[in-house]
N, C-alpha and C positions, 0 to 999 in steps of 0.2 A: 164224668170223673171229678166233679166240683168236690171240694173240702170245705165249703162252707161259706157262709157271707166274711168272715173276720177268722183267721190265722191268730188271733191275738197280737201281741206287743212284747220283743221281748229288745232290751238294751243292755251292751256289753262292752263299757268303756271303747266308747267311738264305734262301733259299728251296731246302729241301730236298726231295726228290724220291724216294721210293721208290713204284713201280706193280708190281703184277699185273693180269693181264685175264682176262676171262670172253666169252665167247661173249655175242655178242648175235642178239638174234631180228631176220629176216628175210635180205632180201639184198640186195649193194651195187648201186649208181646207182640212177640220176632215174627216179621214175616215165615208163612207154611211153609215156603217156597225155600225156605233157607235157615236153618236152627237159630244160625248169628248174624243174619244179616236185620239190621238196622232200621228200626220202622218208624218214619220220621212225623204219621201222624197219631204217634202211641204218647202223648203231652198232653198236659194240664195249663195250662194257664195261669199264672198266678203275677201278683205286683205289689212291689217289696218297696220302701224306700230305706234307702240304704246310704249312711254316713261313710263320706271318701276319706280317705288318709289324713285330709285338710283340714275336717269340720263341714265340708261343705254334703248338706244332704242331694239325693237325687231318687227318683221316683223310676225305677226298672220296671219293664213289663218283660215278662219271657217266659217259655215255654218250659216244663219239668216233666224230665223223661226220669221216669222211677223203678228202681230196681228191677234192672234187666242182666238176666242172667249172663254172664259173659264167657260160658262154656257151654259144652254139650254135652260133658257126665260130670256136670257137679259135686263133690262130695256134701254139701251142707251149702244150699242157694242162700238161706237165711246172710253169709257169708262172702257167698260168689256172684254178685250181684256190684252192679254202680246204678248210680243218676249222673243225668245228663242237664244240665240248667245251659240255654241257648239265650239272651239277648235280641229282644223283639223292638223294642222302644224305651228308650234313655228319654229321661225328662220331657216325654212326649214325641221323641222325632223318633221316626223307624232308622231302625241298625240292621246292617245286612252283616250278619256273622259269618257267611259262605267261607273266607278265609283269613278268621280270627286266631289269633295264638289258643290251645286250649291249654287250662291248669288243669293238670292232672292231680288233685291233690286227696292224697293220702290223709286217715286220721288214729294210724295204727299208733299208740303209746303202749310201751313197756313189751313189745312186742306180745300182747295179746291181741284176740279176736276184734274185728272193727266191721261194721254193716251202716249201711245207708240203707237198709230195707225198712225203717220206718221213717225215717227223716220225711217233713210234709213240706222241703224248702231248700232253698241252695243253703248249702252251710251245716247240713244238718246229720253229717256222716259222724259216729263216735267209735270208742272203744267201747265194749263192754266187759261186765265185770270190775274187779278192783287190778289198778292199775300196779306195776310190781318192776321187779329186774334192782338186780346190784344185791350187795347185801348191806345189810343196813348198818349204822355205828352202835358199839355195844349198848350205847346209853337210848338208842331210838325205841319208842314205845313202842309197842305189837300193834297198834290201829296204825301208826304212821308207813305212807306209800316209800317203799324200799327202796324205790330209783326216783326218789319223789316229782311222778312222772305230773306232767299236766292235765287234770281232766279234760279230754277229745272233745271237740266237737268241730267244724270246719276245719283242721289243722291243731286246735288247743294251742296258741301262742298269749302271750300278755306281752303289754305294752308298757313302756315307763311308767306309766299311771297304774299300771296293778290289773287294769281291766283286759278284757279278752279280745283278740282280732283276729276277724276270720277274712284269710284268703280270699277263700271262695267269692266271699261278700263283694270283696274290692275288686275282685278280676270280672265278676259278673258287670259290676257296676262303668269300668273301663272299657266294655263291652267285646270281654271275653268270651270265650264257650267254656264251661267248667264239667270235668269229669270229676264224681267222687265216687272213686272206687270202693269197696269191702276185700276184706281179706281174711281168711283165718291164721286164729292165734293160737300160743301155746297150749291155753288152759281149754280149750275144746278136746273133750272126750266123750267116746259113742258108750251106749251100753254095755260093750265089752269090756269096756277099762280100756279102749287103746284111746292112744293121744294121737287124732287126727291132723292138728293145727302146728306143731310142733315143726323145726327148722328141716327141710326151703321151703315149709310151707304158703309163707306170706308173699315173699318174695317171687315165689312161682303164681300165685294170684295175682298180685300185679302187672306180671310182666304178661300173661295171660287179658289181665284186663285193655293192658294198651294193645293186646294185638286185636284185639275185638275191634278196640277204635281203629286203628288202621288199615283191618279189613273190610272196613266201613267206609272206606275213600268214596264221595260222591254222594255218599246218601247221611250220614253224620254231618251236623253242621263243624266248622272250623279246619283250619289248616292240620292235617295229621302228619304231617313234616315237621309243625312246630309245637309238637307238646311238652310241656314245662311242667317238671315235677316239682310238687312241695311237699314239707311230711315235718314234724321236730320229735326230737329225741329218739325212740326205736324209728320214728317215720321219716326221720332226719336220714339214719341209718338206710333204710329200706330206699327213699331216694336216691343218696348216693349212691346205694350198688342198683339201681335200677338204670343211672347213666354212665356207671364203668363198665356194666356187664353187656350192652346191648347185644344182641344176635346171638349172645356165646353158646355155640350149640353143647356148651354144659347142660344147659336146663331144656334142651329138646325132649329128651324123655319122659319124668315128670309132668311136662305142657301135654306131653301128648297124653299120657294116664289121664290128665282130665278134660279132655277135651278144647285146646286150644285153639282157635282160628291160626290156621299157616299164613302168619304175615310177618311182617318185621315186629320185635319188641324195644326195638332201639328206641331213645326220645331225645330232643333238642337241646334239652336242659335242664340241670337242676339245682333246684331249691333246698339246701339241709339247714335246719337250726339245730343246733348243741348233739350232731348225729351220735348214737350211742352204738360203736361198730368197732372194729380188729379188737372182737372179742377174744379173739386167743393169747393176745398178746397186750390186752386191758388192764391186766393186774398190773403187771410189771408199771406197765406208764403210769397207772394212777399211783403206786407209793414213788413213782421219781418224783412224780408231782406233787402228792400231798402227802408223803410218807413223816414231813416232820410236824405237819400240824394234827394235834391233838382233836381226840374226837367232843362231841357237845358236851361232856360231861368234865371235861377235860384228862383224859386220861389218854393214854396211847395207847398203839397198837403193840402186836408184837416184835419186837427190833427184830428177830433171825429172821422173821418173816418176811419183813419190810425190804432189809436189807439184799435178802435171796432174791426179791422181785424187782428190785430194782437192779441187779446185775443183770438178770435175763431181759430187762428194758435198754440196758447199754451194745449188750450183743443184736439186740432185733434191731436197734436205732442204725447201728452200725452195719448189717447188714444192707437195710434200704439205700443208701449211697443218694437221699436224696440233698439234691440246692435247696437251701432256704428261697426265699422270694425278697426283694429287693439287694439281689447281688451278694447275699450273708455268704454264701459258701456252703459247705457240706455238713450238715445237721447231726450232733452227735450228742450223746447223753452229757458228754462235759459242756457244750456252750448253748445248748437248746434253751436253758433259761436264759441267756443273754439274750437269745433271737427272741422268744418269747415277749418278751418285754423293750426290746429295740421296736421290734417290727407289729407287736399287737397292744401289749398292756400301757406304754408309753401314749401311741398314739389314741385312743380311746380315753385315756382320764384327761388327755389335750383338745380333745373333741365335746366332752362333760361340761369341762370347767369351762371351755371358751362360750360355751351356749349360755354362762348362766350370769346372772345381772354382775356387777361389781362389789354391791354387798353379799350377796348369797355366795361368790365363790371366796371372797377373805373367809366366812363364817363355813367355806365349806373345808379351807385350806386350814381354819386354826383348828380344826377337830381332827384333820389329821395329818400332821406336820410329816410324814414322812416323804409329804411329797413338796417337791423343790418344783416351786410355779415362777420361771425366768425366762421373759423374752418371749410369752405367748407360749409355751411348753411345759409339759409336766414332765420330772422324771424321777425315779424314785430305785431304788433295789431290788431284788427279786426277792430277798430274804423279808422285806419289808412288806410287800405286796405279800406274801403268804400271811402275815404277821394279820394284814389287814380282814383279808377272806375269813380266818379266824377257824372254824371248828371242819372237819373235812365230815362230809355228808356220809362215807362207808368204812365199814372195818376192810383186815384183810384175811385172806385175798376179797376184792371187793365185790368178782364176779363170779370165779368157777370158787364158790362157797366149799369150803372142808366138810361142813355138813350138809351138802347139795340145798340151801335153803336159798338159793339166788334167785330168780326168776331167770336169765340164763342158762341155770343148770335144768330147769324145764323147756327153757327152749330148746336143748338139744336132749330133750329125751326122745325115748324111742318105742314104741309099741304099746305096751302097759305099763313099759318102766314111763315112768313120771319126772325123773331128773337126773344126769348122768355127769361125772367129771370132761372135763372136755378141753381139760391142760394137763400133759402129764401133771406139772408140777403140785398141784390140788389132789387127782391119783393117786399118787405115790407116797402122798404126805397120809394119807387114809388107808392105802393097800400096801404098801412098800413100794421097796426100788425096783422091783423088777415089773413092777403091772406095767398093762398096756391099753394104750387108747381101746375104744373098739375101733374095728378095722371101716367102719362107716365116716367117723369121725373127721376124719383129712377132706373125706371129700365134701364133706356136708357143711364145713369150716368155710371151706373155699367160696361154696356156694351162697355165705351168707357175708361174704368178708369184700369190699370193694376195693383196696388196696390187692387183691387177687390179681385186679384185671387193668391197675396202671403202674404196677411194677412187674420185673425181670420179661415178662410179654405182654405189652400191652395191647387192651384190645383196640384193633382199630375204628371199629364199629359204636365206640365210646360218643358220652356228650362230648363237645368241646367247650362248653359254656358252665360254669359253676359259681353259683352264690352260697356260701356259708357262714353262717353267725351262730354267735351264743353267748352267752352273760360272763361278763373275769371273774364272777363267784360263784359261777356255776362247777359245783366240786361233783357231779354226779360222775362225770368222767374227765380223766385227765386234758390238761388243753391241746398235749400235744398228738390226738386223738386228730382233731381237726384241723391243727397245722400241716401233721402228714398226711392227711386227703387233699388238702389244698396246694403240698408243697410238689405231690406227686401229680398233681394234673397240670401245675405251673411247670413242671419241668418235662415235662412232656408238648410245650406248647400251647396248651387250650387259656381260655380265659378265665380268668379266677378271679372275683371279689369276695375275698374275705377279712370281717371283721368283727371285732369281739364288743359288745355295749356292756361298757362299763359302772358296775357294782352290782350289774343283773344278774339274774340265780338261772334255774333251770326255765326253761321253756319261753325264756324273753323275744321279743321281737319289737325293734325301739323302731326299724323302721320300714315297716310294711306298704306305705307307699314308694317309695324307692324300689323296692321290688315288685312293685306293679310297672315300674316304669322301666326297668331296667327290662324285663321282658318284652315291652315295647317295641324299645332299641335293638335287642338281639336279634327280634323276628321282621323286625324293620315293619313294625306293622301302624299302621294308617287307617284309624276307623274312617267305614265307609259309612254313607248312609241311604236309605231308599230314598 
């Protein structure tokens, strides 16, 4: 099963990448004896070295188990398929993975199709297709990405430097076990015209893919008690509802249609950057949010519009009843921008400026004086702070598009229909006052929406554990998007780091070792070695 003397050389702002491979023992697919069970000498061989979060390189050897189907009536394997990347020997010494955390990490962006079935390497799961979702600002070119999602590949994240960081990379090299799932996407369509891939489609893929891993206890390398989701933007998304929903026998159905291994789908924990999720209630937050900044051209949207959506974002916010995090109180469209900027925007341009020499922060402070730098702290306005983000990245509505042109509105289409309204309020603005959802619509919402499953009933079968980030000029969706994922599993108990890296746009990740490490800690884990 060799690939070659030389994988080539590829570099991508700190995590670099040179592989050869070697032949591994046995042969590829699932044992006879069982469609999904696990065949552990179905690997390649291969040795990567690979840059840690530090700068410091190291030389991984480990095994790649490559796309293995993770059902048994597949609709589209190309799709339904992971690899499995196992940690053999770190800079030489043998690692015994037997009961390593594994990262489950997702590479779905814009909520389209994602496969690892050609990937020749840990890291090397993408989206296919052109990436999409939101609608775009009127002044956005026709070539430019509508949710301007990040091109996939290991996760698709960037780093303060602008270059890319792949997960996978770092958790292998930590001496992880790494699962990269596939999943289908919207824009998957068979020759009849139906839209296969379309909502729970992805999300029933992965939650399929971890039971694979779990029904794999004892013959899969790593702990399947402790798998750790990652994913950004739609994968962000796909994450978080992959650790509010675990076990929800919502999606036993569906699992069963395609053949899912009966085990648990719960998982330990999860990883969302900038998640793009409570689509039905996305419009409304993003014009609270950015409804007074002008689009790149500088023009605005339309005020009734604006206005309508941000009333239905004051009634949704109000319903939630949830705490802010550090004691704020009950979060409601009148002070959320105070919280916003007490508890996130504040402490990240104080975390910016503190890291940076003493001339670089005077010259970063005279360019933009609206921030008041006293006593080691930044603090500044909320009116101010939008002032600075400057052009908002979508018209409105920004998701359920009036002319279904959203990638959203593809995500919940249905059969041959290609794109469907999926808020009254979008509906009715098209059809009149009296249309109606279709009657599919409540439930298929539910299924893809993770604030489903930690408000009015929460699930008990939930992560407990949540890391979330995303850039303060990340305008793709509103911020308080992922304050309310994090404020509702903070108030519920579980453990919650979240934090926003200040002046990054979509798909940032300022600190990807940190989250290798935090995984660590959670799973209390302790590289072993042979």
């Amino acid at each position: 099963m060799g690939i070659g003397a030389t994988a080539g050389v590829a570099a991508a702002g700190g995590i670099a990448l040179t592989a050869r491979a070697a032949s591994g023992a046995g042969t590829a697919g699932a044992s006879s004896s069982d469609a999904l069970a696990f065949d552990k000498a179905a690997y390649t061989t291969l040795t990567s070295t690979i840059t840690d979060a530090d700068g410091a390189e190291h030389e991984v050897e480990y095994h790649f188990y490559k796309a293995i189907t993770y059902v048994t009536k597949p609709v589209d394997e190309t799709y339904q398929c992971l690899n499995v990347s196992v940690p053999v020997k770190i800079d030489g010494t043998a690692v015994d993975a037997t009961d390593a955390p594994i990262l489950f990490a997702n590479s779905v962006g814009g909520y389209m199709p994602s496969s690892v079935a050609d990937a020749t390497g840990v890291g090397g799961g993408g989206m296919t297709g052109m990436p999409g979702g939101g609608t775009p600002s009127a002044s956005a070119s026709a070539s430019a990405s509508p949710s301007g999602e990040v091109a996939s590949g290991g996760n698709g994240m960037v780093n303060a430097q602008g270059g890319m960081v792949s997960l996978p990379k770092l958790a292998l090299a930590a001496g992880y076990v790494v699962v990269e799932p596939g999943a289908r996407g919207r824009t998957l369509v068979d020759s009849g015209g139906t839209y296969y891939g379309v909502a729970p489609a992805a999300i029933v893929d992965l939650k399929a893919a971890v039971r694979y891993v779990r029904s794999n206890r004892g013959r899969i390398p790593g702990d399947v008690d402790r798998i750790v989701s990652s994913g950004t933007s739609a994968g962000g998304a796909l994450s978080s509802l992959l650790g509010a929903s675990g076990d929800s026998p919502l999606y036993d159905e569906p699992l069963a249609a395609i053949g899912a291994a009966d085990a648990s789908d719960a998982i330990f924990a999860t990883g969302a950057w900038c998640p793009i999720t409570d689509l039905e209630h996305a419009d409304g937050a993003y014009e609270w949010n950015w409804g007074a900044n002008p689009t790149s051209s500088g023009s605005t949207v339309d005020r009734t519009v604006s206005k309508e959506l941000r009333s239905q974002f004051a009634e949704y916010q109000a319903s939630l009843k949830l705490k802010g995090l550090g004691g704020f109180g009950t979060l409601t469209a009148r002070n959320y921008d105070a919280y916003l900027v007490k508890q996130y925007m504040e402490p990240s341009a104080t975390r910016y400026l503190a890291a940076l020499s003493e001339a670089d922060r005077k010259t970063y402070l005279a360019a933009n004086t609206f921030i008041t730098w006293s006593g080691g702290r930044a603090s500044f306005s909320w009116a101010d702070f939008l002032t600075h983000v400057g052009a908002r990245k979508k018209s409105a509505p920004a998701f359920d598009a009036f002319d279904l042109s959203a990638g959203e509105n593809n995500l919940f289409g249905k059969g041959t229909t290609k794109a469907r309204h999926f808020t009254l309020y979008s509906l009715r603005h098209e059809s009149g006052g009296s249309a109606r959802l279709d009657s599919d619509l409540p439930g298929t919402l539910r299924l893809m929406n993770p604030m489903s499953f930690l408000t009015e009933q929460p699930n008990p079968h939930r992560t407990k554990h949540w890391w979330i980030r995303l850039g303060t000029k990340d305008s793709d969706t509103s911020h308080t998007v992922a304050a309310n994922l994090a404020a509702a599993a903070h108030t519920l108990g579980d453990e919650v780091d979240h934090l926003y890296y200040w002046d990054e746009g979509h798909g940032a990740n300022s600190d990807p070792g940190d989250f290798i490490a935090w995984i660590a800690r959670i799973t209390d884990h302790r590289p072993r070695n042979k």
